[in-house]
C-alpha positions as CSV (number, residue, x, y, z in Angstrom):
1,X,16.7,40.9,-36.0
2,X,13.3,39.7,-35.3
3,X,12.4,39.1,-31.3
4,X,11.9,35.3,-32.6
5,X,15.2,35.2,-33.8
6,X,16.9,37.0,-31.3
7,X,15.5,33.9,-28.7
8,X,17.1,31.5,-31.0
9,X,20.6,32.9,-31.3
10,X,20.4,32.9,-27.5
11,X,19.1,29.7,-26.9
12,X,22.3,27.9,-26.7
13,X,24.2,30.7,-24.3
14,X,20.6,30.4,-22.2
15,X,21.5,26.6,-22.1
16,X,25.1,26.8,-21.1
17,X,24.7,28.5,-18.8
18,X,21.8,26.5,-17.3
19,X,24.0,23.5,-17.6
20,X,26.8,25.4,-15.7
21,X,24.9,26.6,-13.4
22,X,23.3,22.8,-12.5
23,X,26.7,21.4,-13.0
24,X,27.8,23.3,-10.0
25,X,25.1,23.1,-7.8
26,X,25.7,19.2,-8.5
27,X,28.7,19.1,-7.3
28,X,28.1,21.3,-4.4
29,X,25.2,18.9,-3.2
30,X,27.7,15.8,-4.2
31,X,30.3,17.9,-1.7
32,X,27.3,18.2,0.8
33,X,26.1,14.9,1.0
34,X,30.5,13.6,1.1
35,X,30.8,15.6,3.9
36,X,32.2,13.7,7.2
37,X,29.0,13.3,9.1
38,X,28.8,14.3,13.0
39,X,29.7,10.6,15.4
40,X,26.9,9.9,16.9
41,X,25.9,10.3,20.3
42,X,25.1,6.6,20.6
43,X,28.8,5.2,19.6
44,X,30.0,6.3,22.9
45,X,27.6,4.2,24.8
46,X,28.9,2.2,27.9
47,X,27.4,-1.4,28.0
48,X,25.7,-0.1,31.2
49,X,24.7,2.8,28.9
50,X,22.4,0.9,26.4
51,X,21.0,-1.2,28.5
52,X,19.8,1.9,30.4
53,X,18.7,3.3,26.4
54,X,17.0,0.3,25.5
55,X,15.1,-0.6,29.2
56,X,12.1,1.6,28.5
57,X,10.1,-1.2,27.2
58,X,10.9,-4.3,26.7
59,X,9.0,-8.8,26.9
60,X,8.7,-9.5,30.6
61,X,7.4,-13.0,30.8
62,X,5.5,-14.9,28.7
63,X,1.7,-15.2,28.8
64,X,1.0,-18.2,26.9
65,X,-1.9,-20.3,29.6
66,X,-1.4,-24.4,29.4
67,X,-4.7,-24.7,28.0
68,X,-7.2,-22.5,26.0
69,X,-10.8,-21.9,27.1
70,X,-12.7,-25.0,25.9
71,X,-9.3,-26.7,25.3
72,X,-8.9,-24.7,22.3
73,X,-5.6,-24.9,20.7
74,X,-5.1,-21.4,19.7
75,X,-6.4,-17.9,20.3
76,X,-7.8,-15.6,17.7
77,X,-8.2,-11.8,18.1
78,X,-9.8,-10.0,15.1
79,X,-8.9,-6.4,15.2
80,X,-10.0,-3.5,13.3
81,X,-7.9,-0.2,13.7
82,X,-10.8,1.9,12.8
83,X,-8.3,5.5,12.1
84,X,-9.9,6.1,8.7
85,X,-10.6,10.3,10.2
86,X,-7.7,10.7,12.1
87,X,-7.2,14.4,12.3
88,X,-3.9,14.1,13.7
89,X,-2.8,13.5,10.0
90,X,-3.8,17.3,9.2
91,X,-7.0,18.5,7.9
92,X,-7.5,16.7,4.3
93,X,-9.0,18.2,1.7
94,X,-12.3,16.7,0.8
95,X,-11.5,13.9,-1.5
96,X,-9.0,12.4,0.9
97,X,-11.5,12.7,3.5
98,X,-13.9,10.7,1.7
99,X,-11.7,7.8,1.0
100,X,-11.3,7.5,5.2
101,X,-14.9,7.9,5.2
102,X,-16.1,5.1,3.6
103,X,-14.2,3.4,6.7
104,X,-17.1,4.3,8.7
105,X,-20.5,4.8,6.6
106,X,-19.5,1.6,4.0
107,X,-16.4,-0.6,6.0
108,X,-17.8,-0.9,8.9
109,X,-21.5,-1.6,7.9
110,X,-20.5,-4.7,5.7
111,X,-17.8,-5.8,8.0
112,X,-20.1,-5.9,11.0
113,X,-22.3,-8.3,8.7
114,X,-20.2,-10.5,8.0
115,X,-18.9,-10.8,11.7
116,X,-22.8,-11.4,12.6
117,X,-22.7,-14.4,9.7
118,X,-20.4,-16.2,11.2
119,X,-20.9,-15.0,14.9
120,X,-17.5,-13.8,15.7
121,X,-16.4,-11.8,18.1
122,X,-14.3,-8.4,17.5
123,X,-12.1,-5.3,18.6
124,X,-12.9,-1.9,17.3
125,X,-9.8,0.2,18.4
126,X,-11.2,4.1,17.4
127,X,-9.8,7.0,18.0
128,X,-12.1,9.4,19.5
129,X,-11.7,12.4,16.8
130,X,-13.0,9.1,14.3
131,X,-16.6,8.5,17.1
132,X,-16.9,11.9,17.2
133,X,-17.2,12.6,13.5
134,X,-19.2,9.1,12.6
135,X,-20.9,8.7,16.2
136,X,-23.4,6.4,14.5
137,X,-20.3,3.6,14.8
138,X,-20.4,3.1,17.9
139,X,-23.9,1.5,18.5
140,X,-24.0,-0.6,15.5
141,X,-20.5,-2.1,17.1
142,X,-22.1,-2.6,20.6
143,X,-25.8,-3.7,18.9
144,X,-24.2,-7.6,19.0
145,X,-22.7,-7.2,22.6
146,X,-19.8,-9.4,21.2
147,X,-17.4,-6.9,20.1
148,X,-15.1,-5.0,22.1
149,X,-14.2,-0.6,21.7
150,X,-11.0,0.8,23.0
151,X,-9.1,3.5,22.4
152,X,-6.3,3.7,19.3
153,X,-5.7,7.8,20.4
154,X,-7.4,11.0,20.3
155,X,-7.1,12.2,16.9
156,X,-4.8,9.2,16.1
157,X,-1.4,11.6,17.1
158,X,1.8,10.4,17.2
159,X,3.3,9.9,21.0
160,X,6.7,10.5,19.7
161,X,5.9,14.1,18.3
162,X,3.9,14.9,21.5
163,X,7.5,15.3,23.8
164,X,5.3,15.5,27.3
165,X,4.5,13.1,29.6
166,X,1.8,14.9,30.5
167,X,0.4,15.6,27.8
168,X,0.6,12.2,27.0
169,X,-1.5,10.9,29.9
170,X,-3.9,13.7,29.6
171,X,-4.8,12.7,25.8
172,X,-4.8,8.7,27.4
173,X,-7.1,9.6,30.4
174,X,-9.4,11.9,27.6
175,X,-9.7,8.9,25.8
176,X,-11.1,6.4,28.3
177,X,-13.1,9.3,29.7
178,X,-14.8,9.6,26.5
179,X,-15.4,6.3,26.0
180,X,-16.2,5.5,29.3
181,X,-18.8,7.9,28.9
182,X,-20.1,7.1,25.9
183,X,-20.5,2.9,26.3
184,X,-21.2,3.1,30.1
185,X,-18.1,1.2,31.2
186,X,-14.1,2.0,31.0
187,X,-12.1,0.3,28.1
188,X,-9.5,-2.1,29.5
189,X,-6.9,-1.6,26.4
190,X,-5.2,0.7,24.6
191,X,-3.6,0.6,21.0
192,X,-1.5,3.2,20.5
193,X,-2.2,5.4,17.0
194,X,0.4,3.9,14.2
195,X,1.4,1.6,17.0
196,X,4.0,4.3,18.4
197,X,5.3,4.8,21.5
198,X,7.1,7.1,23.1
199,X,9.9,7.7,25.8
200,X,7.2,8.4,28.4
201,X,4.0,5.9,27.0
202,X,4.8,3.4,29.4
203,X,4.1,5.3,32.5
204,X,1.0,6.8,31.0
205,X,-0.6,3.1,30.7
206,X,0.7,2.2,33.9
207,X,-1.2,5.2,35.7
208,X,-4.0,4.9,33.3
209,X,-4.4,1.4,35.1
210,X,-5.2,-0.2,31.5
211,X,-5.2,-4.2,31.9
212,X,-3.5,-4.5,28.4
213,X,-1.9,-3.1,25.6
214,X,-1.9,-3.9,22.0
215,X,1.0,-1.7,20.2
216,X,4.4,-3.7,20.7
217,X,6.0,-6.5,18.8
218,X,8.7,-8.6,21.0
219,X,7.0,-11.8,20.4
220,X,4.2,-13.6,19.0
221,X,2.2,-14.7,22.0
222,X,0.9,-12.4,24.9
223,X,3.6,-11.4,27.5
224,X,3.8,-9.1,30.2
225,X,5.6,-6.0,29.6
226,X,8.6,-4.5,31.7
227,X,9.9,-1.0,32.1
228,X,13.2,-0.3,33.2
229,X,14.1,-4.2,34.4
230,X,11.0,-4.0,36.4
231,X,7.3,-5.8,35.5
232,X,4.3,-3.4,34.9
233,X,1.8,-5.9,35.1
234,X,0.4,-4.6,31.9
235,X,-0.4,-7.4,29.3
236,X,0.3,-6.7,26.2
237,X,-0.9,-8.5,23.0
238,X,1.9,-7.5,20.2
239,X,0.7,-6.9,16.8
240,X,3.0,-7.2,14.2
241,X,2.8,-5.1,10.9
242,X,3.2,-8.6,8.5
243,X,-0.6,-9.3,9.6
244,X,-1.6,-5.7,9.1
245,X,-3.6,-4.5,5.9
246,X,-2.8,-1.1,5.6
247,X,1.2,-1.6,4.4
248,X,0.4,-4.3,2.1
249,X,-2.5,-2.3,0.2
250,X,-1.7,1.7,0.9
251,X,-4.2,4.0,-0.7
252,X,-4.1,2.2,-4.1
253,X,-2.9,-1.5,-3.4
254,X,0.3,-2.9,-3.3
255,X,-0.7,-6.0,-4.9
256,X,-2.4,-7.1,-7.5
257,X,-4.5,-9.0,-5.7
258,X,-6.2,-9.3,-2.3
259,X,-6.0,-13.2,-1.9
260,X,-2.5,-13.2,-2.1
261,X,-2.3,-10.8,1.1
262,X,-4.8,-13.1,3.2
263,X,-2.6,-16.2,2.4
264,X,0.1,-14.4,4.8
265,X,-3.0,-14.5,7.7
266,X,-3.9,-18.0,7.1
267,X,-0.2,-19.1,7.0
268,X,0.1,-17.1,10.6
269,X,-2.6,-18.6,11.8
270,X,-1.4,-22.3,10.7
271,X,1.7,-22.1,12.3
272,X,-0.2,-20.3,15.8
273,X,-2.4,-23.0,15.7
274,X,0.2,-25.5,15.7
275,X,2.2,-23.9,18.5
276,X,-0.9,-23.2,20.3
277,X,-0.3,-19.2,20.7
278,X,-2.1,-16.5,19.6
279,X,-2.7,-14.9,16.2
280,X,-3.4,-11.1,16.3
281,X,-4.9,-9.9,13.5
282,X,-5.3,-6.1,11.9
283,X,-7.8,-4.8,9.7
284,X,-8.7,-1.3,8.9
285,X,-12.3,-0.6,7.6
286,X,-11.6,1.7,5.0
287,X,-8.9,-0.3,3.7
288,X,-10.2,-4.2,3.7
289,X,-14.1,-3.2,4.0
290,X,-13.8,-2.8,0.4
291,X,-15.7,-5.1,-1.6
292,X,-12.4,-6.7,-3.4
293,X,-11.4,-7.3,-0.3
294,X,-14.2,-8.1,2.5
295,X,-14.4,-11.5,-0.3
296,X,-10.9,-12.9,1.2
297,X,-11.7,-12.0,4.7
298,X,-14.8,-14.1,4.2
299,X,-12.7,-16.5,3.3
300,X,-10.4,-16.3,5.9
301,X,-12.4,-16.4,8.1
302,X,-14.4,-19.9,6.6
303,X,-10.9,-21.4,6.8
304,X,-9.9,-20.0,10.6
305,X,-14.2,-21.6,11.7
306,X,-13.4,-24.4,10.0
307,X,-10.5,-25.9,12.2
308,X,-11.4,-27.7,15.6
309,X,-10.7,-26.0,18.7
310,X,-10.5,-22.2,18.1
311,X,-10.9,-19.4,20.4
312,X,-11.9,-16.0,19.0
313,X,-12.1,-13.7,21.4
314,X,-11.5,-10.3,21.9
315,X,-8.7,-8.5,23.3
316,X,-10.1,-8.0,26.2
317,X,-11.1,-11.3,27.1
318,X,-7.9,-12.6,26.1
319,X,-5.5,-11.0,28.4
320,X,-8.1,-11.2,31.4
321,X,-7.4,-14.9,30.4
322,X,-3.9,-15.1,30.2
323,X,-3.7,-13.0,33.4
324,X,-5.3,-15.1,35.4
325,X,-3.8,-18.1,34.5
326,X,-0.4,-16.5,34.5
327,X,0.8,-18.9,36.5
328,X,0.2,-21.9,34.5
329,X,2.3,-21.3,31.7
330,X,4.1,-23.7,29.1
């Protein structure tokens, strides 16, 4: 019998057996995955118990002043999470690397331009692995002397993964070193890398003696942030990840198109506006510095100059504001 042959005649035993063989590793992993799982640690909480679990972080007071600078109705903070080289993501191969890239030599260019068109203020929250790889950032940021940089990490790690509380407030106190360092004064914020905290973040900020934070989510105005049923007099300005580019568009776009995204920012800035809050908005520059894109932010940002009584600030400015006039809430 030719070896051709022989191949065929076997094919359907070959096959069988394949199918046997799948068949019971099926049913093994059907067996695996309908096996009782472990109870939880958590189901045996007291009451007393998860409140202790859950007192890490959580809203302290509310921030919101009686009256806006200028009696503006609202406040606007334009953010831009520039995390396009994050290195904490592993070392990408070169393609990848140029896509975060163009967040730095392309995003941040044109965005910068359009920011000087309609003279609005900004926050550039960089980690430092992202300065030290496009340095040239940094002084086209601070060439206006409107915008604000603070830190968003060291290589843009996760605090979770880090599991020490040291560590943790040695990679904080390396980051305002270096940017202390590198724009002549100390940052006054902090915005954690994928907005993550950890067990132990809290007391990093609060020895770091940062004046606010911009990572939580509890509410949508600025409030003061409390750690174990106690204040830290840290402000914090929550973000929220509904007024965040990056989910929405990914690394190929989520949706067809880009204008249907920046109706969720003007519909959040409508309804801040009419309860006279605060809208926090999130950009990245290699995601919405594309050109597609940096056409709706335009637009956005027509619409947002083109209501009475608007206060664009940056972070910073806003919770020196709300601190001071803590006191005179609504």
């Amino acid at each position: 019998m030719k070896p051709y042959v022989r191949m065929l005649a076997a094919a359907p035993i070959v096959a069988g057996l394949v199918l046997a063989w799948s068949g019971t590793a099926l049913m093994e992993q059907v067996q695996v995955q309908l096996a009782p799982l472990p109870a939880a640690p958590e189901l045996k909480l007291s009451e007393e118990q998860l409140k202790q679990a859950m007192a890490v972080v959580r809203v302290g007071r509310r921030l919101t002043p009686k009256s806006w600078p200028n009696g503006a109705k609202v406040a606007v903070n334009i953010g831009y999470d520039v995390d396009n080289m994050g290195v904490a993501r592993g070392a990408p191969l070169p393609v990848a690397a140029s896509g975060g890239e163009y967040g730095a030599v392309e995003g941040v260019p044109r965005i910068l331009a359009l920011l000087d068109k309609y003279q609005l203020p900004a926050s550039f929250y960089i980690p430092v692995s992202s300065a030290v790889l496009n340095p040239e950032m940094i002084p086209l940021i601070q060439k206006s002397g409107r915008h604000e940089i603070a830190p968003h990490g060291w290589v843009h790690e996760a605090a979770a993964s880090i599991n020490s509380a040291a560590e943790e407030e040695r990679l904080l106190k390396q980051s305002l070193d270096y940017y202390e360092k590198v724009l002549g004064k100390r940052p006054v914020g902090f915005r954690a890398p994928g907005w993550g905290f950890s067990q132990h973040s809290i007391e990093a900020l609060k020895k770091s003696g940062v004046l606010y934070d911009s990572s939580m989510m509890g509410l949508d105005e600025a409030y003061e942030l409390n750690s174990k049923g106690q204040p830290t007099g840290i402000v914090e300005l929550p973000v929220e990840w509904i007024l965040d580019d990056a989910p929405y568009f990914g690394e190929a776009g989520a949706l067809p198109s880009p204008e249907l995204i920046f109706k969720v920012y003007r519909d959040e800035f409508d309804v801040a506006y009419t309860e006279g809050t605060l809208c926090m908005l999130t950009f990245h520059p290699h995601v919405s510095g594309r050109r597609s894109r940096i056409v709706e932010m335009e637009k956005l940002f027509q619409y947002i100059k083109s209501k009475p009584n608007v206060w664009v600030a940056t972070s910073a400015e806003i919770a020196a504001y709300v601190k001071q006039n803590a006191g005179k809430t609504n």
